[in-house]
N, C-alpha and C positions, 0 to 999 in steps of 0.2 A: 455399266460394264459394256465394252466394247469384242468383237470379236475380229480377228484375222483371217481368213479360212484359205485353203490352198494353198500355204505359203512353204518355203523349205527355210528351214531356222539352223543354223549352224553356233555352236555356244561354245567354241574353242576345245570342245571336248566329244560333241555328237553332231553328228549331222541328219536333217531328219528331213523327207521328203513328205509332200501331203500330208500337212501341218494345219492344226491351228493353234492360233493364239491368243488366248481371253486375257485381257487388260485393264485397267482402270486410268487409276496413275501408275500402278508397279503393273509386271507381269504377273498374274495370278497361276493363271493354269497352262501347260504345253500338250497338247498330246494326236496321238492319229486321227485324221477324219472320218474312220468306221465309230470313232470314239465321238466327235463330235456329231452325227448325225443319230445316234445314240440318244444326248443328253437335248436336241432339237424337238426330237420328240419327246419328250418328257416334258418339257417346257409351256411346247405349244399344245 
């Protein structure tokens, strides 16, 4: 699994500022980076 962090993601429908985005081959997961430094610790 790969991750995107800081990114702004636009999906024809939301536009979403300070972003990340977990991948593989498909997109897995989208969500805010208070969310993703959340699940960093948990991890690590």
């Amino acid at each position: 699994m790969k991750a995107i962090v800081n990114s702004k993601f636009y999906d024809f429908k939301n536009y979403r500022e300070d972003s990340y985005i977990l991948f593989d081959e498909k997109i897995l997961k989208i969500g805010s980076m208070k969310e993703f430094t959340s699940i960093r610790k948990k991890t690590y």
